[in-house]
N, C-alpha and C positions, 0 to 999 in steps of 0.2 A: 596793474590789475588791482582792482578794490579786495579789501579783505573778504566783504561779502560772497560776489564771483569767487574768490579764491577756495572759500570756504565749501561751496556747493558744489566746484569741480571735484576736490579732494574727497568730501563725501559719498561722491557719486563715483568715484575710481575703489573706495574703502568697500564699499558694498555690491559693488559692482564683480568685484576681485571674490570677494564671499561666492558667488553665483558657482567660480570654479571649483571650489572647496565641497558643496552639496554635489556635484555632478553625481548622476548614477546612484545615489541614496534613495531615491522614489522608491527603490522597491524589495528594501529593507523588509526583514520579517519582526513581527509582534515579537517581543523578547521581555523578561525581565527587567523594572525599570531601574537601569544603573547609569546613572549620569556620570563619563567620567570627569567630568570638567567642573561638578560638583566637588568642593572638598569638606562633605559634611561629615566622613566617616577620619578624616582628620582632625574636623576641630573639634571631632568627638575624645580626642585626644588631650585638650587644652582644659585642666578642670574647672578655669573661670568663665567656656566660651558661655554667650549669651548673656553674659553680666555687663553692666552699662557701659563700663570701661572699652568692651570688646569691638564698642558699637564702629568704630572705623577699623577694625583689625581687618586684614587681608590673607588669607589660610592659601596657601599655594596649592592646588589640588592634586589629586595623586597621579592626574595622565602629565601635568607639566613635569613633575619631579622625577618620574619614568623616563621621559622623553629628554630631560638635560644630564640623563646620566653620563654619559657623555660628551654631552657639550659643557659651559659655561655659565655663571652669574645670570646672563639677559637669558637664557632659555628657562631658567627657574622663573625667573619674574616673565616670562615672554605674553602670559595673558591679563597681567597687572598695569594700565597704563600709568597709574600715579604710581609706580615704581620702574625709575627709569634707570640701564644699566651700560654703561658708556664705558668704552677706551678697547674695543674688539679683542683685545688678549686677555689670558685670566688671571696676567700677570700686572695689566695695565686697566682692567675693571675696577669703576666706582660707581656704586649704588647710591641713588636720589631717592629721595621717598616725598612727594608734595612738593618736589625744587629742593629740598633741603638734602645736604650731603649727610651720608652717612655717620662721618666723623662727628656729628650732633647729636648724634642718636644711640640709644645704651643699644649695646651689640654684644649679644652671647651665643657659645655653641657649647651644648651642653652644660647650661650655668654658667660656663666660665666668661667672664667680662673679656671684649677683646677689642677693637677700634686700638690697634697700636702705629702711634704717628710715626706714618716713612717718608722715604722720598717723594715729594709729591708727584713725578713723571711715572710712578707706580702705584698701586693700592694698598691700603693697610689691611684688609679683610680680603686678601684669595682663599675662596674657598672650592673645595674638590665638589662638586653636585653628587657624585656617584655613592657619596658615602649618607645621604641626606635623608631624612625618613620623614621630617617636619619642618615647614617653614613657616613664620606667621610674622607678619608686619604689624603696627601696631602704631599706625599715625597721628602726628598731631600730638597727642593724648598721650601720656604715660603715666601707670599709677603709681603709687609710690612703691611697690616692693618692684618694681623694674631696675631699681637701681641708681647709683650716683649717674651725671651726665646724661642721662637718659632728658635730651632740653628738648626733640621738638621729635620724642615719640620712641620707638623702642624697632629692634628685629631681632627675632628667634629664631634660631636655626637648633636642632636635633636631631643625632645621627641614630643611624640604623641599632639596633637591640639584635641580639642573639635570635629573640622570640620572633624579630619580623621576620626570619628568614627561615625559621624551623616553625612545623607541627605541635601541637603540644606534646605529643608520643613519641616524637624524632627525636632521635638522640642527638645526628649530626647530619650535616647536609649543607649545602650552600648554593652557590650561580658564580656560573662566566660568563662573560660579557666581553665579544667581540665587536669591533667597528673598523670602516675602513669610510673615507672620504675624498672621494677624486681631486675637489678643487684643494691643494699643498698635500695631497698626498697623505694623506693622516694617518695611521693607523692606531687605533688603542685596545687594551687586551687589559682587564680586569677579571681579576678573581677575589670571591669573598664566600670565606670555609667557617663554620657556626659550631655550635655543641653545644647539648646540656643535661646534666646526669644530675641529682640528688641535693637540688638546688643552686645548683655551681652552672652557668654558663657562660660563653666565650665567643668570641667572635675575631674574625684576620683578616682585614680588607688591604689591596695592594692593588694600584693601577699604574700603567707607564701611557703615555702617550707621544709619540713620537713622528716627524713631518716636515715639509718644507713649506718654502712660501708661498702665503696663499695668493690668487688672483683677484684684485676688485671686479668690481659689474661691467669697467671701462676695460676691461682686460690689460689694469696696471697691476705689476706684480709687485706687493705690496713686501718690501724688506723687513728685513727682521720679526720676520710673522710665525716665523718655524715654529712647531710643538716641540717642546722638550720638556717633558713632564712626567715628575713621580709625586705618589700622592697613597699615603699607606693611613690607616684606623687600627689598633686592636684593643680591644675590648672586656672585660673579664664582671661579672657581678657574681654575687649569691643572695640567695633570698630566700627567710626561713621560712617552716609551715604559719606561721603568725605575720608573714608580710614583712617585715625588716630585709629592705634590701637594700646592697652594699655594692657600691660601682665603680669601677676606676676604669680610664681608659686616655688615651695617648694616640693624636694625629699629627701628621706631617705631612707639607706639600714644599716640596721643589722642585723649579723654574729654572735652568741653568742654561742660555743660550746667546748667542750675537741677539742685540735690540738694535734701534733705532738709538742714537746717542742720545738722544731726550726719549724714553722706552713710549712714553702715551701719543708720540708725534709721527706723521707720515713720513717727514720729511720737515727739512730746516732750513728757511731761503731757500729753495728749490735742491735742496743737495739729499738725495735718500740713501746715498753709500756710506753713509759715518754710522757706522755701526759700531758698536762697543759690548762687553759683556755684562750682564746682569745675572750674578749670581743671588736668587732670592727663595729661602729659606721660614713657612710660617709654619709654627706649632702649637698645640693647646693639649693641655693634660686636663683631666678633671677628675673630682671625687665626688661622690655625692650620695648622701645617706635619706629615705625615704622607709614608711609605713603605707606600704601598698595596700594594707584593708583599717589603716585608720579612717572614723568617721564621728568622731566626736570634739571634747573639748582639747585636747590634746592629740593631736599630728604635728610633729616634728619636721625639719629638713634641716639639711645642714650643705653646704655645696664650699668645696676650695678647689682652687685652681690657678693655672698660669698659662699665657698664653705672649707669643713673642716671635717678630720681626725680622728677619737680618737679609739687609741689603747690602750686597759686597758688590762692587764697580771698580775693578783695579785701572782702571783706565780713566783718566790720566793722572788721580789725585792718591790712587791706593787706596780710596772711600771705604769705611765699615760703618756701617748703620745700623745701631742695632734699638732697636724699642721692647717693652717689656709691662705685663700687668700682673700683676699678685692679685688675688681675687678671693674674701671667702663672706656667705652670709651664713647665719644661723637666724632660722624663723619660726612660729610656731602659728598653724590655722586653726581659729577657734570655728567648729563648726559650729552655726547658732542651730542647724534644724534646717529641714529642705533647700535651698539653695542659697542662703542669710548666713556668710560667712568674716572675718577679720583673719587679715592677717599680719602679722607682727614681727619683725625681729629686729635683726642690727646687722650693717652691711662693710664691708672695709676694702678697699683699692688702694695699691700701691706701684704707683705707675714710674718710668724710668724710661728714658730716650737717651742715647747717646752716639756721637759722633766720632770715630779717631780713623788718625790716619798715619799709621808706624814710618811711613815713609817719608813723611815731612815733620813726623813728631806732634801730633793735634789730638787734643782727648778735651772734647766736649760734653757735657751733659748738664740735661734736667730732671729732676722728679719732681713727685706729688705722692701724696697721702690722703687720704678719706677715710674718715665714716662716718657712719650714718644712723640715724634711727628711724626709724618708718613702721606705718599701721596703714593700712588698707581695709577697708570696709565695703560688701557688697550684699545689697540686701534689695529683698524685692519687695517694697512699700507696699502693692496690691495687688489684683491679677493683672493689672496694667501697667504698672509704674516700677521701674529700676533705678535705683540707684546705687552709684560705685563713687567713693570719697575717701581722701587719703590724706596724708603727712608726712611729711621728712625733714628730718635737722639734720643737716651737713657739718662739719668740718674741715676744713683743707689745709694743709699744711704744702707750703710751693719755694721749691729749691731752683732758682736760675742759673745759667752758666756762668755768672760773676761773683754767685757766691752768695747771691739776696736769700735772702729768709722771707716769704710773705706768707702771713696767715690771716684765710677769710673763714667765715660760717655763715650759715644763714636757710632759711625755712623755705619748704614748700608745698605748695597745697593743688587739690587738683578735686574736679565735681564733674561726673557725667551721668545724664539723665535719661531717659528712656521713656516714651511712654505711647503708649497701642491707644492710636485715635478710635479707631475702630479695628475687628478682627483680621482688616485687611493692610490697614497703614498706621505706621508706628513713626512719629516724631523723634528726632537725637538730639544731642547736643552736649557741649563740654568744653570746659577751660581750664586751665592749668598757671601755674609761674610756681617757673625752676633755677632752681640755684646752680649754676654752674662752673664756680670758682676758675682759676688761670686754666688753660688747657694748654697742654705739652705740644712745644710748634715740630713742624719738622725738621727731624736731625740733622740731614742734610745742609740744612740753612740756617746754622747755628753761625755765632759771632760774639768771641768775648766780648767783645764792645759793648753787647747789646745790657741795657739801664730798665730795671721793671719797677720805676722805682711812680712811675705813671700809671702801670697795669692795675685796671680795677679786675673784678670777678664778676663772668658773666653773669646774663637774669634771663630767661626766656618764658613770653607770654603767649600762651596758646589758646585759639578758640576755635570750633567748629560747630557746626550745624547742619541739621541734614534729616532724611527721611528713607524707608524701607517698606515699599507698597508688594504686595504677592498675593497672588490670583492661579491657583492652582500650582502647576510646578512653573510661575511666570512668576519674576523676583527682580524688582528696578528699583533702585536706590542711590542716593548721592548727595556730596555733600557741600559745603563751601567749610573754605579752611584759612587761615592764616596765624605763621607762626613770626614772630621778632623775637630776634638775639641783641641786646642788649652787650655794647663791651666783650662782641666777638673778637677772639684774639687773633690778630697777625704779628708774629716777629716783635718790635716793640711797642704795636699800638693795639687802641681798641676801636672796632669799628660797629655798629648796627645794622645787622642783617635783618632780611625781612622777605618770608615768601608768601606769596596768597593766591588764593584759584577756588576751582571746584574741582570735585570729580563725579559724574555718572557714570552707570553701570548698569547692564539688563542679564538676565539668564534665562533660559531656557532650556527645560527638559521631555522630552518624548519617550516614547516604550523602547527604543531602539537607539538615542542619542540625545545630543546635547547640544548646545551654543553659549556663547559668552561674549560679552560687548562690552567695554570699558573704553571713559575714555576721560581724557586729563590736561587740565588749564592750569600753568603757573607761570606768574611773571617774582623774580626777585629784584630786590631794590637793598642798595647797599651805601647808608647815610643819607637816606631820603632819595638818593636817584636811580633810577636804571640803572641795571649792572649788565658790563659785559661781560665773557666767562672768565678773566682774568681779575678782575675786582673781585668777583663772588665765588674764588678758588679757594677751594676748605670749607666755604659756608653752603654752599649750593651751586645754583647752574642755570643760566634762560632756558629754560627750553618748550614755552608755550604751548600749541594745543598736541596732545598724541593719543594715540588711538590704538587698543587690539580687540584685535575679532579671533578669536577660536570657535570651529567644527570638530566635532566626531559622531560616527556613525557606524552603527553596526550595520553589515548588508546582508542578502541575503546568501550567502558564501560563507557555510558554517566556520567561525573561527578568524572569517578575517573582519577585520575595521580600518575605515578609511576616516580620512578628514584633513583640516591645517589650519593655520593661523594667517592671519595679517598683521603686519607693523605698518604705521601710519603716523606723517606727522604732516601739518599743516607749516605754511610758511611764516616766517617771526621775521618780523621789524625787528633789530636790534637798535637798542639807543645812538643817540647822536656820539658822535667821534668814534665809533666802531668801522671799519675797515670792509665787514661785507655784514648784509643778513644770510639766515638760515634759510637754508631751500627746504622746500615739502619733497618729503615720499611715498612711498608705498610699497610693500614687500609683500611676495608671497613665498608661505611654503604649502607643501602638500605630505602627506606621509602616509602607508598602505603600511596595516601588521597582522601578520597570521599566526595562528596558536594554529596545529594539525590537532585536529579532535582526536586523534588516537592516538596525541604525543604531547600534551599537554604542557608537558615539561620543557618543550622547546618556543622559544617565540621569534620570529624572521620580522626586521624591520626593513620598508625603504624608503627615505625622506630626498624629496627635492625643495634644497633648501634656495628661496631668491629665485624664485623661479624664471623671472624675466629679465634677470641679471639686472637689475637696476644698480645703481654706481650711489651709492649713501655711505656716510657716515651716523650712527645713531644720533637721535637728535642730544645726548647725553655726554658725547665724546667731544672732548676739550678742545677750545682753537679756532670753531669751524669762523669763528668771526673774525678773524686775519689772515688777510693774506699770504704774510711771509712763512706761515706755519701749513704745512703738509698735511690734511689731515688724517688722522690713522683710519682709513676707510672699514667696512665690514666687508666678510667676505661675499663676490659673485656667486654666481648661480653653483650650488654644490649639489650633486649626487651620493649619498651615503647609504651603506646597507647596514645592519645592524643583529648578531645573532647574539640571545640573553640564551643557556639551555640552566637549570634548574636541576639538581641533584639532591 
């Protein structure tokens, strides 16, 4: 079948699928115009949004971030197609941003640096959705106060505040949050209790989730899928009547269950019974000092933190994995005067991976050191034109498992531009080249043996280009991208990674609901060739054209909203000497949620997730290009109810 045909059946099944999503909205009543699919009142949250830099950031909106409280990684990003979220457990999830794996891209949750190198049959970054208040991607393009590593763009993540959850007049108060899910049986039950008296407030988030194995679309029962999961936040600030506030807070998530002997694989040579245990263990502390009513030459911040890894496999080798980041910047934002700001400080990483194993006697490790100096500048040339331009001087200091000493430095610079052709379409664009000295391999697959006496320090050059046309509440924009890694590191070599595409994107808002259409092209190439996902493992991913559609709709049934989404991926040619291509999908959900007007405090969800049970693996999940490998499928068609009540 021609890519062409390929293309216009797939299109025609994507929007075809939408049709069931709208059912029964016709007769929705005039309401208040609240788009939740909009997340403007989030990235009202970001104090650079609309600054030139911003101009590919991706704001998660506040119905996705609701809606994954519960679930996983891919349901946060589920209406972002240039963010793709692969390996169906949240213990086996890796995020793509553009094709490009996460592990390239500067990663914080709550300030604190994290991208800590594990096992790679698992992820470095599981995060709990349920504790999440903000997310914001940040492709391509980073500017320099993002941080060291930060090579082919950035992601933020920020959890819930005391304030999100109380009144200003509330002293305390918080929500539980129950779930149950037919397909493995899932049950999860969260609670999160808040407080705040005379500047002092707190917050205690704690979830379990617990379940068996789930069923693919083919009704293959997919092993090692159970939920076993705890996943706790608590919280503390003060903040005086001058806005000096003071924060520290401390999360944990574990994962403690039989996997799949390779955790991100279906199945190995046909064999799905080797199961083994993964005990895994992610935490993040943070501290972090701000002037919430500075607005002049002087505003401060200061941010320190730690955040760390630990993968235990007692089977068969006795495996302990552990990875680790020290993290602290101190910055100061020169306001120039209405939206014409710099910002400035010095940043420092001190990263640590290590492998032992007490029972055959093995103590492995690497670190790294950084810092950094960086200035940031974002100023609005005229009522039309943005610009955002930065710098960075690095340092690296890099400890190998043999005992090598290498030390690199070296500059980075970065330019994006903005500029309103007219009141209705605004041209983008921006490039970058980042210094991104040795990276810390996985611990896992460490080898005295291994000689760094060849490893350069990475260089990533980044460009994009693009446009943002809007016609009342009608918003279509998109862009072309491509990023090169330069002396990406594997084990003892260096290799050149390379991802490039586009992305579009449309929105839509009415008096009574919303829509959103994104959709995403990337081929990567790994020393000039096609990669398949085994060459482009740690750098990126194939994963060609993909596609989400989001609905919601208020009706006219005071209280309740209905709508869903679509997943979609078109079919990929994998390069020569690959074993299969990627098949195309299409997914649907649906979901119905009522608020009782006389009880406002309680909210009833019911989501039919995979509606037609189709049998996929995310286009993002590892393998699907070899045969011998299992692939860890998503789950079939799930029925879930969902009660949040509000105290």
């Amino acid at each position: 079948m021609s890519t062409s045909i390929r293309l216009r059946r797939n299109i025609a099944r994507f929007y075809a699928s939408s049709a069931i999503l709208a059912a029964g909205a016709s007769t929705a009543l005039a309401q208040e115009k609240v788009y939740q699919l909009d997340p403007i009142y989030l990235e009202a949250n970001d104090p650079y949004y609309g600054a030139a830099d911003r101009a590919t950031s991706m704001y998660v909106s506040g119905l996705e971030l609701e809606q994954a409280r519960t679930g996983d990684l891919k349901d946060v990003f589920s209406g972002v197609a240039s963010v793709s979220v692969g390996g169906a457990l949240p213990l086996t999830q890796k995020i793509y941003v553009n094709g490009v794996d996460m592990l390239n891209l500067g990663v914080t949750i709550d300030g604190t640096a994290q991208n800590n190198r594990a096992f790679h049959h698992v992820t470095a970054n599981a995060i709990d959705p349920g504790l999440l208040k903000q997310v914001r991607a940040d492709a391509t393009i980073s500017p320099a106060d993002a941080g060291p590593y930060a090579l082919a763009g950035s992601v933020v993540f920020e959890t819930v505040d005391p304030e999100d959850i109380l009144d200003p007049d509330q002293r305390f108060g918080g929500n539980a949050r129950l779930s149950y899910d037919d397909n493995g049986k899932t049950a999860q039950a969260a609670l999160t209790l808040a407080g705040q008296a005379d500047g002092l407030s707190w917050l205690a988030y704690g979830k379990r989730a617990t379940g068996d194995d789930y069923k693919a679309g083919d009704g293959t029962v997919m092993k090692g899928t159970a939920a076993d999961l705890t996943s706790g936040l608590a919280k503390v600030a003060y903040e005086t009547d001058t806005g000096h506030r003071f924060e520290l807070s401390g999360q944990r998530l574990h994962d403690d269950a039989l996997r799949q002997f390779r955790a991100n694989f279906g199945s190995f040579y046909g064999d799905a019974d080797s199961l083994r245990r993964y005990d895994t263990t992610r935490d993040s502390y943070a501290f972090q000092y701000r002037n919430t009513q500075a607005d002049g030459m002087w505003d401060p911040e200061i941010r320190i933190g730690y955040s760390e890894s630990d993968i235990v496999v007692p089977t068969p080798y006795d495996s302990n994995g552990k990875s680790g980041t020290w993290s602290a910047t101190v910055q100061n934002t020169f306001n120039l005067g209405g939206e014409d700001n710099i910002v400035a400080g010095l940043d420092w990483q001190d990263r640590f991976g290590e492998y032992t194993s007490p029972l055959y006697g093995e103590h492995n490790e690497e670190g790294s050191r950084n810092i950094g100096l960086f200035a940031q500048a974002r100023m609005d040339l005229n009522d039309r034109t943005r610009l955002s331009t930065g710098l960075r001087a690095d340092r690296q200091d890099f400890d190998g498992v043999d005992g090598s000493d290498l030390s690199n430095s070296g500059l980075s610079g970065n330019v994006s531009l903005s500029y309103a052709l007219t009141d209705s379409l605004t041209l983008r664009g921006g490039v970058s080249s980042v210094f991104g000295g040795i990276d810390i391999e996985d611990n896992y697959t460490y080898l005295p043996s291994w000689r760094y006496d060849n490893l350069q320090p990475a260089r990533a050059e980044n460009a994009t280009v693009g446009f943002d046309w809007t016609q009342g509440s009608l918003l279509i924009g998109g862009e072309l991208f491509v990023t090169r890694i330069d002396n990406a590191r594997s084990a003892e070599q260096n290799f050149d990674f390379e991802s490039r595409g586009f992305n579009l994107g449309a929105q839509y808002g009415w008096n009574s609901g919303s829509a959103r259409v994104t959709l995403s092209h990337s081929e990567v190439e790994v020393d000039g060739v096609a990669s398949g996902s085994y060459e482009a493992l740690d750098f990126g991913a194939p994963l060609g054209t993909v596609m989400a559609l989001e609905v919601e709709q208020q009706t006219s049934w005071d209280g309740l909203r209905v709508g869903g989404s679509v997943e979609a991926a078109l079919d990929y040619d994998m390069p020569a000497g690959s074993e299969a291509d990627l098949k195309d999908y299409t997914v649907v959900n649906l979901f119905a949620e009522y608020t009782p007007a006389r009880q406002d405090d309680l909210t009833i969800r019911a989501e039919v997730r995979n509606l037609f049970d189709t049998d996929y693996a995310d286009r993002a999940t590892y393998g699907q290009d070899y045969r011998d490998i299992g692939t860890l499928k998503e789950s079939g068609r799930s029925l879930s109810l969902i009660l949040v009540q509000q105290f």
